[in-house]
N, C-alpha and C positions, 0 to 999 in steps of 0.2 A: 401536306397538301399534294395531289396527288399533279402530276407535269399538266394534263388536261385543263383542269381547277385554272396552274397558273397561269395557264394561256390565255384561258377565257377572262383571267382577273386583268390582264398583260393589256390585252386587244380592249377591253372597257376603258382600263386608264387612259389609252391612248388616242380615245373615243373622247376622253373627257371627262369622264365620271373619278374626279379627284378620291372619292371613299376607298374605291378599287385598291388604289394605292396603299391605304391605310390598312386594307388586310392582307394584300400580298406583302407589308412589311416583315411582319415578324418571320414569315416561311422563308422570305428571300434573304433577310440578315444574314443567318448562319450561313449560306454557298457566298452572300458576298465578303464576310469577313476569311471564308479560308479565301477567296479570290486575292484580298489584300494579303491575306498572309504571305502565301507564293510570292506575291510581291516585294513583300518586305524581305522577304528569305536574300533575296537579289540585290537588295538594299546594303550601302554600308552600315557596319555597327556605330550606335549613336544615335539615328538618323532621327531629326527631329518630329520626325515624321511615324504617329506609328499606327500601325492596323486599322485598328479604331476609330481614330481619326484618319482615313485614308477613305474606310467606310461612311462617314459622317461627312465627309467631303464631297463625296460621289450622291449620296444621300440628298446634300442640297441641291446638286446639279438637277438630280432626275427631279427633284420634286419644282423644278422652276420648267419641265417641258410640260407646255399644256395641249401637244398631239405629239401622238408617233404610229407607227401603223407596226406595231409589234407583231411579226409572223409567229413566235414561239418561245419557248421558256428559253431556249438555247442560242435567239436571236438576241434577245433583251440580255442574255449574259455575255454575247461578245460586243456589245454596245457597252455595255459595264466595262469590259476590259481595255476598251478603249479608253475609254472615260480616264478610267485608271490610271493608265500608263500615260497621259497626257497634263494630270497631276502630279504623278513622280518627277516628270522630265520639266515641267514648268518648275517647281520645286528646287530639284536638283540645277537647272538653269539661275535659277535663282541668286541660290547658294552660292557657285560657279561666278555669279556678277559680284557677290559681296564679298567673295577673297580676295579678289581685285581688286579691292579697294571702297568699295559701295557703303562709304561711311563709318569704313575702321577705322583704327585706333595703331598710328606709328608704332614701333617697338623695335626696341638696336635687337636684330639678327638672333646676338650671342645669347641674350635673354630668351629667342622664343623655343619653343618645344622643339623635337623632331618631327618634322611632319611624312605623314603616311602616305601610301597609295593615293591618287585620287579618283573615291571609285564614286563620285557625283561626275565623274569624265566617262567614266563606265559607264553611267547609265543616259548619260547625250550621246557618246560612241555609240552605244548601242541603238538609240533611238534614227542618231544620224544615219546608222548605214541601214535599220530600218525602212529609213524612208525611200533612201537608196536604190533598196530593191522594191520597195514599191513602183519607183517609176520604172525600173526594167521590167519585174513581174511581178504586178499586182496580190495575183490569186496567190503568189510563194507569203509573200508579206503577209496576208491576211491570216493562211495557214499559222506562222511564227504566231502573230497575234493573238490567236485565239488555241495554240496549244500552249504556249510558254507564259505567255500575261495572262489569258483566261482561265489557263488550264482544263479546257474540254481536250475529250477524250477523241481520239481517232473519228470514232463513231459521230459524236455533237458535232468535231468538225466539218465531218464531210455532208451533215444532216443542213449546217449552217450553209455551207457553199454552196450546196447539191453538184457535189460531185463525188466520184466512188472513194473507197477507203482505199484500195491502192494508191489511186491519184494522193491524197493528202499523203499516205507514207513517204511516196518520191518528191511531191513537193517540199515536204520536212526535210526531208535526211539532204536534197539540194540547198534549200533554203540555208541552214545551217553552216555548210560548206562554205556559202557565197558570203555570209554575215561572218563567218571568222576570217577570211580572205580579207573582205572589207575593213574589220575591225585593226587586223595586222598594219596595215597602211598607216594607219591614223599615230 
C-alpha cells in the first residue's frame, strides 16, 4: 500500500471510521513487527516477552483509541514506538517489582543459580535517563525515540519533527553522549 493510501486510511481511523483500521492492518503489521523486533533485539535473552506479542499488545492499545488526528504514515509510526517502549519499561518494571520479592518463593542462597546482568535495569536505566533528557531537551529525546525505538530513518525523523536533517544528526550523535553520560551514573 502505497505511504498516501496509509495516510488517508491513518487520518479516517482517526476520524472514526473503525473499518479503516481493519485494512491498514495487514500493510502496517509487517513495519510494526520489525518495529518490535529492534525492540526485542535490545531486550534481554529469555524475555518473556516476545515480538509478536509486543505487536499484539500495541494492537490492543490502538484499537481501544476511538480519535486521533494522525498527520502521516510516519506520525502514527512514532506513536507506535512510543506505545512500545512504554510496554517494554512497564514490563521490564514489572519484573524488576517481582525479584524483589513480589510473591516469590524463599530459597537458601547456596541452592539458587548464578544470576546474570540485570539487563530489565537496562532497559529502566535507559528509559530513566530518557526521560531525563527529555525534561532538559525535549526535541533530543524524541530524536532517540523515534531513531532507536522506532527506528525511522534520518529522513522520517526530521519529516516527524519538521526540522532539517542536519538538525536530527546533531541532536543524535548529542543525544547519545548525554544518555551514556547519564546511564554511567546510575
Amino acid at each position: 500500500m502505497e505511504p498516501v493510501e496509509i495516510t488517508r486510511l491513518l487520518k479516517a481511523w482517526g476520524a472514526g471510521d473503525r473499518a479503516a483500521l481493519d485494512r491498514l492492518t495487514p500493510d502496517i503489521y509487517n513495519e510494526l513487527r520489525r518495529m518490535s523486533a529492534k525492540y526485542m533485539r535490545n531486550e534481554r535473552d529469555g524475555h518473556t516477552l516476545q515480538a509478536t506479542a509486543l505487536v499484539n499488545d500495541l494492537y490492543l492499545r490502538l484499537a481501544d483509541i476511538t480519535s486521533a488526528d494522525w498527520t502521516d504514515r510516519a506520525h502514527f509510526f512514532a506513536v507506535c514506538s512510543q506505545m512500545m517502549r512504554r510496554i517494554l519499561v512497564d514490563s521490564a518494571r514489572a519484573r524488576r517489582s517481582a525479584k524483589r520479592g513480589g510473591g516469590a518463593v524463599k530459597i537458601n542462597v547456596d541452592d539458587a543459580p548464578v544470576m546474570a546482568h540485570d539487563p530489565d535495569g537496562a532497559t529502566v536505566a535507559l528509559d530513566d535517563a530518557l526521560t531525563a533528557l527529555a525534561e532538559f531537551d525535549a526535541r533530543k529525546a524524541q530524536v532517540v525515540e523515534l531513531r532507536y525505538f522506532g527506528g525511522l530513518s534520518v529522513e522520517e525523523t526530521a519529516a516527524v519533527l519538521k526540522i532539517s536533517e542536519q538538525s536530527v544528526l546533531r541532536d543524535w550523535k548529542l543525544a547519545k553522549a548525554w544518555l551514556q553520560r547519564e546511564m554511567k551514573k546510575k
